[in-house]
N, C-alpha and C positions, 0 to 999 in steps of 0.2 A: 456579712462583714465587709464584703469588696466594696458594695451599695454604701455603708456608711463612712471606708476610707475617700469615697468618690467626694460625697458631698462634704465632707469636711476640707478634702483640697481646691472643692472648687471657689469658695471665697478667698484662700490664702492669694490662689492664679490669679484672681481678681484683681487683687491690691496689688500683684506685682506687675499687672498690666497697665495699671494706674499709676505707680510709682516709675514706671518705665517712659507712661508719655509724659509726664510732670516734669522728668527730668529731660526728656526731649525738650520739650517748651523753652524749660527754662535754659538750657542750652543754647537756644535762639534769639534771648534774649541780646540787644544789643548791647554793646559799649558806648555807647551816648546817648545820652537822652532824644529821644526825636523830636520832641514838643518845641525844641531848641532850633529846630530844624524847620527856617524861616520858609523854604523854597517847596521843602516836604510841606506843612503845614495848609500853604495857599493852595498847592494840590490836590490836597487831601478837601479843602473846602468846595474845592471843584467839583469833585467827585458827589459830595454834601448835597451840594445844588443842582446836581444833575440826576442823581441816584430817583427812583422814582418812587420808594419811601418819602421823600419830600414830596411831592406832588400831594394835592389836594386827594381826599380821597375821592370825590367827585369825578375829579378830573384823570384819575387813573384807570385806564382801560382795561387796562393787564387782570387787575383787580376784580374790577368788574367782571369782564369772562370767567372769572374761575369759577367751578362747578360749586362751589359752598354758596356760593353769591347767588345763585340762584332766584333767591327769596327776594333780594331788592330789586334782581329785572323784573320780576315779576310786579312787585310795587309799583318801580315806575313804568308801566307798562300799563298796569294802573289808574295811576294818576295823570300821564302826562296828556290820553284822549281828554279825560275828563278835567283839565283844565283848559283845556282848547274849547269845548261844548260849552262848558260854565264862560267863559269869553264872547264869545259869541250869540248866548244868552237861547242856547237850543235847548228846547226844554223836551218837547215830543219826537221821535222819528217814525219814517215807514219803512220799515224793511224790505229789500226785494234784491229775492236769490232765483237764481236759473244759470243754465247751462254756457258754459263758457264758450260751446259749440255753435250755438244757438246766434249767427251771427246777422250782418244786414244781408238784403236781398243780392247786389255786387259782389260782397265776399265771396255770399255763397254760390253763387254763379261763378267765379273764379276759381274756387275748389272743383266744382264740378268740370268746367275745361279741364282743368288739371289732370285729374282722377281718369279720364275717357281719353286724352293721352295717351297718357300712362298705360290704362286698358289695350288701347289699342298699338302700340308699342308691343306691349306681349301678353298678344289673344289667349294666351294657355295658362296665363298666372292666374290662377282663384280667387289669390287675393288682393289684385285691381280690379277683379271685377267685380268683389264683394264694394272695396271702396267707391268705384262708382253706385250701387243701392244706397251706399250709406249716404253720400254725397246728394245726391238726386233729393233722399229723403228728407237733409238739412236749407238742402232750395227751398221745399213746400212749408218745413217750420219756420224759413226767416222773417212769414208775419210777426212771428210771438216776436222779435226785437223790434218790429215799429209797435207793437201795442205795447212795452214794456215804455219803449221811447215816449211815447203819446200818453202813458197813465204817469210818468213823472209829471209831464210838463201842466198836465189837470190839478195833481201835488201840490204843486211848487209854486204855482204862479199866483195865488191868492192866501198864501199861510206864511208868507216872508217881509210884510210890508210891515207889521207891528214891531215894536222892542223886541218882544220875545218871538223867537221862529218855530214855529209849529209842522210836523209833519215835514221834517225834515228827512228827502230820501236819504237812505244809505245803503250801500253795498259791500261787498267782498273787493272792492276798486278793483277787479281786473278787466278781462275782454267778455265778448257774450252777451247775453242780459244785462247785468251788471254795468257793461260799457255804457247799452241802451239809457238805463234808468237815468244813470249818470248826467250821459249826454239829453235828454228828457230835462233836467232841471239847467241845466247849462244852458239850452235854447230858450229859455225865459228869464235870462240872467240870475237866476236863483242858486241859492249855496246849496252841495251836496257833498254827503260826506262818504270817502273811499276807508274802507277797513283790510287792508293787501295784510298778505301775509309772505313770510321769507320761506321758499320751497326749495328745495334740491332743486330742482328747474327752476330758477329765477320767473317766476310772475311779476314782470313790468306795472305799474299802475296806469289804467286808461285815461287819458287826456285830458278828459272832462270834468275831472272831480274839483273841486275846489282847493287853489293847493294848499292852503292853512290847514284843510279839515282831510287831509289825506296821510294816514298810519301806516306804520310797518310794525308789524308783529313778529315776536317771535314763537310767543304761545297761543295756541288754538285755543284753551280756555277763558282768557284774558278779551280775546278778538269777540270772542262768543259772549262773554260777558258785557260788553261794550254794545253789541248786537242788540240782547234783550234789556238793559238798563231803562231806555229809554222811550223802546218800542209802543209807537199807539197800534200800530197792525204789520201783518208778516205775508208779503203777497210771493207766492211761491211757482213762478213762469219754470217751463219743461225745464230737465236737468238731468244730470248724473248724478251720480256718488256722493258727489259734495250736498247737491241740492235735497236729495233724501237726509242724507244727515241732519242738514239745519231742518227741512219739515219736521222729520221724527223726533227733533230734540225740543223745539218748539209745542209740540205736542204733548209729548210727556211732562213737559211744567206747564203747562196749562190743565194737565189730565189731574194732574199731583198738586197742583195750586200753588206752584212753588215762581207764578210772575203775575205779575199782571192780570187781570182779565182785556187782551186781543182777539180782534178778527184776524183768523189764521187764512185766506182765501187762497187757492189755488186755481191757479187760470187758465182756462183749456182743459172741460172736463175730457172731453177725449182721448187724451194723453194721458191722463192721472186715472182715470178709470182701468186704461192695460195696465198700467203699469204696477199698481195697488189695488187689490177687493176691497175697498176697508169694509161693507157688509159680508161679506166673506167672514173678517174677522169677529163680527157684531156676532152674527151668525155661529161661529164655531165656539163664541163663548169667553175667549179670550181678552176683549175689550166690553165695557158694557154698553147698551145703545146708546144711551145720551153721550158718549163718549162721539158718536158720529156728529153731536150736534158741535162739536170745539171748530169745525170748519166748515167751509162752502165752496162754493165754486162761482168762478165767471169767465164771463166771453168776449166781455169788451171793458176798455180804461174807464170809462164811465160807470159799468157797473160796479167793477173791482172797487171804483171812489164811492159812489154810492153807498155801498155796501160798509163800509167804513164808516162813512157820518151816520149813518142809521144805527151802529152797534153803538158808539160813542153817544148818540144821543139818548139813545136807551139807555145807558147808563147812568147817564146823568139825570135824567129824571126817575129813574130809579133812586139815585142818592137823595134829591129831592126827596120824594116820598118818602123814604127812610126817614128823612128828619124833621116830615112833618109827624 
């Protein structure tokens, strides 16, 4: 019975809490018309014109950011690479990812000063003296950036002359490899395209990129998609974290047939052999063998290019055949 006196007073309280702000309101109501009110009025249009409900929806930022919005960054994000590419009339790219560490021979001799400093500064700290190994060991890899440097510039220099631009490098535009490639098609005055992304730690875009064809990203999907749209080959110089990802993702749509058919090559089997089994994996059953045949290996710019026009032309006379 209490239960049913409850809910029958609770709409009465209702209406009196409505009839209560009604008559607030309406107590507020003025004694003149305002509309009358020449100086209120222009004021009021002030505000009109400035408010940023009038702004363009385009043109409002505020808007834009907001988490519902989502979906149109994501469009023009989009769209806005791929009206740049369609401009420009690039119809192929190479992909090439590696280590952001992985720098020129100088840098890396700089570092290592650095690091033996350091070291030597305080003999008892472990870990300067682990940094100096690490450092030491980025000395001996800063060939892989003149040979990232040197397989652009092989790229770039003879697939840029037509209307349409072929084998256009692209990168992740930051430091590292990526710098290299970059700077690789730069020294032949050829266009190349930086794909940077927005980090908690600001990643700067490297110097050399073209600056038309150089993006900022917000979303890693979007960046990734732009990656593989276009891709005639994925050449994959040492790396970290990030560089595995793009290998293994690369992989898996090639595995799954869900891109293209690309030459996936990874360069310096030495490195990619510690650092992955992949017959390991052949072997344990979890990938199938021809799954080893999606990649290769190389040792020098030359072959890495080689190795490329040979998949590509296989292909195409493949297709030929096909439609004989």
């Amino acid at each position: 019975m209490y239960f049913q006196k409850e809910a029958m007073n609770k709409p009465q309280s209702h209406k009196t809490n409505e009839s209560a702000s009604r008559a607030k309101e309406c107590d507020a109501i003025p004694d003149t018309l305002l509309g009358d009110d020449i100086a209120l009025a222009a004021e009021n249009m002030e505000q009109i014109l400035s408010s940023p409900s009038y702004s363009l929806a385009q043109e409002d930022f505020q808007v834009l950011a907001r988490q519902e919005m989502r979906g149109v960054r994501m469009l023009l994000e989009l769209g806005k690479p791929e009206l740049a590419f369609l401009e420009d009339s690039i119809t192929s790219t190479v992909i090439v990812f590696g280590g952001t560490q992985v720098v020129d021979r100088a840098a890396a001799d700089r570092r290592l000063f650095e690091a033996r400093r350091l070291r030597d500064s305080n003999p008892d700290n472990d870990r300067a003296i682990r940094e100096v190994t690490r450092s030491e060991r980025l000395v001996e890899m800063s060939h892989y950036y003149d040979s990232a440097r040197a397989f652009a510039r092989i790229v770039s220099i003879d697939n840029q002359c037509d209307e349409s631009r072929h084998y256009v490098i692209v990168t992740g535009g930051g430091p590292g490899i990526m710098e290299a490639a970059n700077r690789g098609a730069f020294d032949v005055g050829a266009k190349s395209i930086g794909l940077n992304i927005k980090l908690p730690a600001e990643q700067q875009p490297n110097p050399f990129i073209t600056p038309e064809l150089c993006f900022q990203f917000k979303y890693f999907a979007l960046r990734k998609f732009h990656f593989i749209l276009r891709a005639a080959a994925v050449v994959l110089f040492p790396g970290g974290f990030g560089t595995l990802d793009e290998m293994f993702e690369a992989l898996t749509l090639r595995q799954t047939h869900r891109m293209q058919p690309v030459p996936i090559i990874l360069f310096g089997r030495d490195y990619w052999s510690k650092v992955i089994d992949f017959q390991f994996l052949a072997d344990s059953g979890v990938i199938s063998e021809e799954h080893l045949d999606l990649f290769s290996y190389a040792e020098s710019p030359d072959d890495a290019w080689k190795q490329i026009l040979h998949f590509h032309k296989n292909m195409e006379e493949g297709v030929r055949n096909g439609q004989e």
